[in-house]
C-alpha positions as CSV (number, residue, x, y, z in Angstrom):
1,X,-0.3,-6.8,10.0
2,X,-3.4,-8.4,8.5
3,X,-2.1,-8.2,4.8
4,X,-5.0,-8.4,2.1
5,X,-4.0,-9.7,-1.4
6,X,-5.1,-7.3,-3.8
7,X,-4.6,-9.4,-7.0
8,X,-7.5,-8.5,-9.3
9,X,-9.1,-4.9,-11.1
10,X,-12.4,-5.6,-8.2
11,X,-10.1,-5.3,-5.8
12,X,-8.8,-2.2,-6.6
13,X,-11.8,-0.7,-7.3
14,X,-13.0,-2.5,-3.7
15,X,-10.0,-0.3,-2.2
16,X,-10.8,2.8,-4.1
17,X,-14.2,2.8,-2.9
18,X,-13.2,1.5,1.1
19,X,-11.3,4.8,0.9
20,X,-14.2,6.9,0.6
21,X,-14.9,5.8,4.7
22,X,-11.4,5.1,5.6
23,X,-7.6,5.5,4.7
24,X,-6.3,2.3,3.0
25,X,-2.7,1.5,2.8
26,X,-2.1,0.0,-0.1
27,X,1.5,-2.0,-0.3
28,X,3.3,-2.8,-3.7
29,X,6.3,-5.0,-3.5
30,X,8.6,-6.8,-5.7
31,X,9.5,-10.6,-5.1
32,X,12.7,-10.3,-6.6
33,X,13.7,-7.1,-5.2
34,X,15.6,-7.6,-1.4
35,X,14.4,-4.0,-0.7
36,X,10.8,-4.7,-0.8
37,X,11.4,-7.7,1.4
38,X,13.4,-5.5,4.1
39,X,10.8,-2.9,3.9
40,X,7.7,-5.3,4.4
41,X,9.6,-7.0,7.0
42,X,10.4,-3.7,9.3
43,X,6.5,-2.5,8.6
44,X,5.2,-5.7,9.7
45,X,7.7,-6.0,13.1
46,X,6.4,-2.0,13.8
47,X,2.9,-2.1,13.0
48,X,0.4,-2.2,15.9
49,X,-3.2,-2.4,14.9
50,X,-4.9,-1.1,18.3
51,X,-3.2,2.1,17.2
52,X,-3.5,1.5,12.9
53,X,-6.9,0.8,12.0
54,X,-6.8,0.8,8.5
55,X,-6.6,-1.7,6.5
56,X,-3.4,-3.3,4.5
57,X,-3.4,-4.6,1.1
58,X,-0.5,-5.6,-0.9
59,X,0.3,-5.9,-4.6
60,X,3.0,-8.7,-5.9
61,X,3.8,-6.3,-8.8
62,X,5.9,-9.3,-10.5
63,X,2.9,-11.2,-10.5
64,X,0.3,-8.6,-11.1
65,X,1.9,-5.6,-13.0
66,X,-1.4,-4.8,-14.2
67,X,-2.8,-3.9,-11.2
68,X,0.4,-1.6,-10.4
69,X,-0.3,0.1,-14.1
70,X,-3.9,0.2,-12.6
71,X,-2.9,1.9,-9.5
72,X,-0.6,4.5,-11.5
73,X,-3.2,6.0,-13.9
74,X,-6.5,5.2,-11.0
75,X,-4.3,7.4,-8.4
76,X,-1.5,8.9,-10.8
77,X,0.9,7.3,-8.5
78,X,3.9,7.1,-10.7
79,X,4.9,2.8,-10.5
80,X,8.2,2.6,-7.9
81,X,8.8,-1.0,-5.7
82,X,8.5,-0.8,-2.5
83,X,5.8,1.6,-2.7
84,X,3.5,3.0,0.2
85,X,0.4,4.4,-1.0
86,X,-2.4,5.9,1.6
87,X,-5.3,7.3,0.0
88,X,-8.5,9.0,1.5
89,X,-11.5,9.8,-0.5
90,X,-10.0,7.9,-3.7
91,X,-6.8,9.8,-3.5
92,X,-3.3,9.6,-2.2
93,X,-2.9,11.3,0.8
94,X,1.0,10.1,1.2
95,X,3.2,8.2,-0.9
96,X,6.3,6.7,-0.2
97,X,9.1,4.7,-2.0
98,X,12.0,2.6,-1.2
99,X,13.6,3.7,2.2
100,X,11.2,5.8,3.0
101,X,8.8,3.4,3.1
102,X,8.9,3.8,6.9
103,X,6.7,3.0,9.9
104,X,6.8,6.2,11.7
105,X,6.0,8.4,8.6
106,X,2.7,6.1,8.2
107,X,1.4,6.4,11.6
108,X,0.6,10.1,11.1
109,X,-2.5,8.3,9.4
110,X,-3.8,6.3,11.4
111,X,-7.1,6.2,11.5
């Protein structure tokens, strides 16, 4: 996966308007949580990018809780770590949390 840091307000409002072209996956994890390290990890081993061509940004929520507060009134995406987030046209078209947060469930859209 070609991961891109999402670690200011511009970049969320960068992905917000991406999505108005393409689906955008965004990513938030926690670094102290063992889940969102498990999840990342199976997501990463999984993901082929012939097949999904859209683009992968991640939040450090521990680091940048703003930006996940951001994400949660922008998309009213309630905050939850791991969290899966695909939105189209600046809006979540599937949402995902925790062990659900799962490989096959996200290529349904693929671009």
């Amino acid at each position: 996966m070609n991961w891109i840091k999402a670690d200011s307000i511009d970049k969320i409002n960068e992905i917000k308007a991406l999505s108005g072209s393409e689906k955008v996956l965004i990513f938030k994890f926690s670094t102290k949580c063992s889940i969102s390290y498990v999840v990342r990890s199976l997501l990463e081993r999984e993901w082929n990018e012939g097949e999904m061509q859209m683009k992968t940004y991640f939040v450090d929520v521990i680091s940048n809780r703003e930006l996940s507060d951001k994400i949660e009134n922008e998309f009213g995406v309630t905050h939850e770590t791991p969290q899966a987030i695909i939105l189209k046209d600046s809006k979540p078209v599937f949402t995902a949390s925790h062990g659900k947060v799962i490989f096959s469930e996200l290529r349904k859209y693929a671009n």
